[in-house]
KEDOPA-351327 format. One line per field, with one value per residue: residue in three letters; x, y, z of N, C-alpha, C in turn. Coordinates in nm, 3 decimals. Layout:
REM KEDOPA-351327
r (ALA  ...)
n.u (X  ...)
n.v (Y  ...)
n.w (Z  ...)
ca.u (X  ...)
ca.v (Y  ...)
ca.w (Z  ...)
c.u (X  ...)
c.v (Y  ...)
c.w (Z  ...)
END
This chain:
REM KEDOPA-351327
r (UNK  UNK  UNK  UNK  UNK  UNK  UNK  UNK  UNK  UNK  UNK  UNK  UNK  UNK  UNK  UNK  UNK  UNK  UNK  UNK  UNK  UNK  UNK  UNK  UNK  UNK  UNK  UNK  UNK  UNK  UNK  UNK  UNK  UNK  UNK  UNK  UNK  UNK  UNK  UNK  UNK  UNK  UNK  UNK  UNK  UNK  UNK  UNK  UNK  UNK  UNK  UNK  UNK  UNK  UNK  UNK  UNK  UNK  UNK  UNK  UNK  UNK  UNK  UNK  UNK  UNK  UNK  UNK  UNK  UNK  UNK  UNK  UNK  UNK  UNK  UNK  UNK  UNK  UNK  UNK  UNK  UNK  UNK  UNK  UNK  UNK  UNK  UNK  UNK  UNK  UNK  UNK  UNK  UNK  UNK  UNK  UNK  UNK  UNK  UNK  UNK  UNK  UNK  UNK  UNK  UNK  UNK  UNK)
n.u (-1.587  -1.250  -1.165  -0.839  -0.643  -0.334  -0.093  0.178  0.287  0.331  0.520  0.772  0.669  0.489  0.232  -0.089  -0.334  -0.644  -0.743  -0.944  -0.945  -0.997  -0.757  -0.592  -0.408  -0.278  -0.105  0.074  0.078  0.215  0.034  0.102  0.370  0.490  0.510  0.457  0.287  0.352  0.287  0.579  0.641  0.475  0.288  0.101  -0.021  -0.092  -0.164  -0.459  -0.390  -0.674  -0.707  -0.644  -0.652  -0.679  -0.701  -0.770  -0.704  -0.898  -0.987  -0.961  -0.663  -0.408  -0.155  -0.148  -0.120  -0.225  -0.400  -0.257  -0.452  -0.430  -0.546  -0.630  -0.667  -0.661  -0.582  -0.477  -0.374  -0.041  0.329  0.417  0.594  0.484  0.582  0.550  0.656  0.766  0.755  0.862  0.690  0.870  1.088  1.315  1.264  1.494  1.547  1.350  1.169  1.106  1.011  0.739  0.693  0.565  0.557  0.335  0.114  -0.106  -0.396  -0.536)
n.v (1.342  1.314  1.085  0.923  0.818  0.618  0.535  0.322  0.582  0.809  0.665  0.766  1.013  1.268  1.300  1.492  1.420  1.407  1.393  1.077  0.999  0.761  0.652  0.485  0.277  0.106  -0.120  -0.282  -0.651  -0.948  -1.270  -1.515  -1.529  -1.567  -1.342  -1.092  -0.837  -0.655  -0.524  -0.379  -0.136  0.035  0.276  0.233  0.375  0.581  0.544  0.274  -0.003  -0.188  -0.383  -0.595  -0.657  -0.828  -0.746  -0.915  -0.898  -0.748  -0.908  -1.263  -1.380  -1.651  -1.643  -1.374  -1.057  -0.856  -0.605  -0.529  -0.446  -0.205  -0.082  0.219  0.380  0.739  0.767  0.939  1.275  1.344  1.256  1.031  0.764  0.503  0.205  -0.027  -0.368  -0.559  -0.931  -1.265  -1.513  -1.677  -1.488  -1.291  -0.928  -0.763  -0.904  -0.826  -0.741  -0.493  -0.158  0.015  0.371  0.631  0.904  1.069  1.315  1.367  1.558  1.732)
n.w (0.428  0.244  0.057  -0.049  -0.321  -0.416  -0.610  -0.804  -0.924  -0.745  -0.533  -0.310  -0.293  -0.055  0.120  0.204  0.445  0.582  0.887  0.988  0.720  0.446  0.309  0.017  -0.143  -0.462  -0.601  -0.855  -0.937  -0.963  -0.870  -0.921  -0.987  -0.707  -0.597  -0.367  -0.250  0.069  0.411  0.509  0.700  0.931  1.134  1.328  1.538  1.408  1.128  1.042  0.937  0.759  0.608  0.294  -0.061  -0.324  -0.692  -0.974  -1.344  -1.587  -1.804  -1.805  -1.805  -1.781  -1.620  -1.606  -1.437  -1.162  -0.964  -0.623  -0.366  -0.090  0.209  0.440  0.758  0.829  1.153  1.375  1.419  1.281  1.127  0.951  0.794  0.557  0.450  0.198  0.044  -0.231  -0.207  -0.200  0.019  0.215  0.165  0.323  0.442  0.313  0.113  -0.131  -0.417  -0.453  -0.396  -0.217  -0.069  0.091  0.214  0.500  0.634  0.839  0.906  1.118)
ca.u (-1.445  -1.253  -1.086  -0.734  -0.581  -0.218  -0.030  0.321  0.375  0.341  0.626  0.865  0.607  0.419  0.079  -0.137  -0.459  -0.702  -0.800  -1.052  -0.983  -0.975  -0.648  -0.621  -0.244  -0.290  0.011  0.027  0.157  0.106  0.071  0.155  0.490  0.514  0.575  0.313  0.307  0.319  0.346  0.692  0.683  0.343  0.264  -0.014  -0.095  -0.165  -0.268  -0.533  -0.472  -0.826  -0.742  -0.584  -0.709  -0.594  -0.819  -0.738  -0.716  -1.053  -0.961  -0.851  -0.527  -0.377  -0.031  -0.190  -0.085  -0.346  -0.372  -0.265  -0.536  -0.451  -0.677  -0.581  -0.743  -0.611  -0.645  -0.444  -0.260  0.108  0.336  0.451  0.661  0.447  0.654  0.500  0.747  0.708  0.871  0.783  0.639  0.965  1.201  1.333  1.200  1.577  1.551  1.241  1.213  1.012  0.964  0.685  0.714  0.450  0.537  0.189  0.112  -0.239  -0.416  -0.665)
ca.v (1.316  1.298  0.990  0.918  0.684  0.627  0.413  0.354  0.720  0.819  0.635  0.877  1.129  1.325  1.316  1.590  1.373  1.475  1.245  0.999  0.988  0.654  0.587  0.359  0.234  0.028  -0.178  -0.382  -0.693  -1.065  -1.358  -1.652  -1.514  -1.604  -1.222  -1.013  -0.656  -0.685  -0.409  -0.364  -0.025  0.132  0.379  0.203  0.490  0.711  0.484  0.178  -0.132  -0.177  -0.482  -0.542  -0.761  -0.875  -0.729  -0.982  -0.838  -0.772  -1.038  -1.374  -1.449  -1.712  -1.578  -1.206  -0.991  -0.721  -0.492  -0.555  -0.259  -0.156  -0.013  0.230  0.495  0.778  0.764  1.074  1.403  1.358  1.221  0.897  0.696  0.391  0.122  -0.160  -0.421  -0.689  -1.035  -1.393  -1.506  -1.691  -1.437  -1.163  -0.818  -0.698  -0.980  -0.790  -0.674  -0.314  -0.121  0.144  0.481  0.726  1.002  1.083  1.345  1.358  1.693  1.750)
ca.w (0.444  0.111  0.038  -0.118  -0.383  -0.454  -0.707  -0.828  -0.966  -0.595  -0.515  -0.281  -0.252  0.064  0.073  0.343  0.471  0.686  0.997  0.975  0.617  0.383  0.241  -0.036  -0.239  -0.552  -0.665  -0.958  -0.851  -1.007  -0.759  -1.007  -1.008  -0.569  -0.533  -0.312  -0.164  0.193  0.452  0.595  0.855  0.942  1.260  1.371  1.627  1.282  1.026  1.123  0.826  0.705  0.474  0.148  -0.153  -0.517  -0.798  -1.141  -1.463  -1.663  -1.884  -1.759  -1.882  -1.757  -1.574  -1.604  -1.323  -1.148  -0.818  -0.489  -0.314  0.015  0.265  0.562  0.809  0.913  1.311  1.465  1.352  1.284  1.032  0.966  0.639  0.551  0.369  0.121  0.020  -0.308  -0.213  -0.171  0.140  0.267  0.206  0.439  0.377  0.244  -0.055  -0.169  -0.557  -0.488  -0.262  -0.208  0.024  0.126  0.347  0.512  0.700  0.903  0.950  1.248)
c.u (-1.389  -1.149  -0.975  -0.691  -0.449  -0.172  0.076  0.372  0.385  0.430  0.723  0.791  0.566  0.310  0.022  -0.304  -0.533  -0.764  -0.901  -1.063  -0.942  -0.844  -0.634  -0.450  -0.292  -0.178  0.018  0.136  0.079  0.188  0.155  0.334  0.544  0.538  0.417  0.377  0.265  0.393  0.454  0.702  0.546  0.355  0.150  -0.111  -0.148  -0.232  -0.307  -0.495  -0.603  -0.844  -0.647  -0.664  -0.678  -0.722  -0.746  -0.806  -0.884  -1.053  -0.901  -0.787  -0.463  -0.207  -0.021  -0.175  -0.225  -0.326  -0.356  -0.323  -0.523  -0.522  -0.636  -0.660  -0.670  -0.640  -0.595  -0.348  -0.137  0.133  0.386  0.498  0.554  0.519  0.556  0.633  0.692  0.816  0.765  0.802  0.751  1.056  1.186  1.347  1.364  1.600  1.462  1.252  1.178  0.996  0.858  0.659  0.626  0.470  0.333  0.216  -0.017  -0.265  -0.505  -0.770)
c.v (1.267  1.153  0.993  0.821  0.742  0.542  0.471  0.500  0.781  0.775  0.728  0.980  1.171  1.356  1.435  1.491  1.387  1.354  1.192  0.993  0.827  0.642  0.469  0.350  0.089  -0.008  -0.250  -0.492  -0.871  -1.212  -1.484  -1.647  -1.578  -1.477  -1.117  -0.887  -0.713  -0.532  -0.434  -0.252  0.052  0.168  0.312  0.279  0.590  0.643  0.354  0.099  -0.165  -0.307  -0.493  -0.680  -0.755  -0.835  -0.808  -0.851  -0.811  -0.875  -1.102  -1.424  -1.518  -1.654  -1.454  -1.144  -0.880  -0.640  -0.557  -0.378  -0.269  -0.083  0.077  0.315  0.594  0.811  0.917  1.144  1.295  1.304  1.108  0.899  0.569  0.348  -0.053  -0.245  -0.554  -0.815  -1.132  -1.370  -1.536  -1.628  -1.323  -1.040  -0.744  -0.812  -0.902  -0.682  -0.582  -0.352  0.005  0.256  0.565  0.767  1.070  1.159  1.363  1.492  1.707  1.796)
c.w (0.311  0.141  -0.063  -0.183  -0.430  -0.483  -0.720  -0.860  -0.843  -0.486  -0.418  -0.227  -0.090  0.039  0.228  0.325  0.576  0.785  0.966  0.836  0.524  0.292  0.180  -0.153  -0.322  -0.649  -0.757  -0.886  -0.957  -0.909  -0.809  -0.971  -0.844  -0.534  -0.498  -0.208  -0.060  0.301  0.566  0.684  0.833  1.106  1.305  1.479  1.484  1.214  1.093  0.947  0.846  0.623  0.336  0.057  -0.280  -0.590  -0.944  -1.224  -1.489  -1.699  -1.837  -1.824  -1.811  -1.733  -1.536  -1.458  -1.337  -1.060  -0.690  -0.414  -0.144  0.093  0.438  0.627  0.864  1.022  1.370  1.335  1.355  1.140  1.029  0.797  0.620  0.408  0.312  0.062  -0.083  -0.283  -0.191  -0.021  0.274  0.298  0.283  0.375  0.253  0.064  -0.155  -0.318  -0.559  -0.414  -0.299  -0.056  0.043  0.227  0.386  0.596  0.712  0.960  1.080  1.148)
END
């Protein structure tokens, strides 16, 4: 089963993924700042969240921003939008500085 990665240039796009396959979105994103990718609209009948986790820089720099790596499955055919959103934790998803989009569609 092939697995997929998608970062910011992916932005807008449509991806074709085949069921049961690993979906993975890698955001750059730095926490110091209070601002974190968080997912705002998923299908949860298509895609299964799997997880997400912060990868730091190589080098520790002190303020240095790194990846926020998402983790999804695709469960059934169809298509679905999945929406990522960068904001602090308090505010409400429309305050939010970036946004990321991924039309998905799931093959049999």
């Amino acid at each position: 089963m092939a697995d997929y990665v998608f970062s910011e240039k992916d932005n807008g796009a449509s991806a074709q993924v085949q069921r049961g396959a690993k979906i993975t979105i890698e955001l750059k994103e730095n926490p110091t700042t209070g601002y974190r990718w968080t997912i705002s609209s998923i299908d949860e009948v298509l895609l299964e969240p799997e997880g997400d986790e912060f990868l730091p820089p190589d080098q520790a720099t002190p303020g240095a921003g790194g990846l926020r790596r998402f983790l999804f499955r695709a469960k059934d055919a169809g298509s679905t939008v999945l929406t990522l959103i960068n904001k602090r934790a308090w505010q409400r998803d429309d305050q939010a500085v970036g946004a990321f989009n991924l039309i998905i569609c799931i093959l049999n």
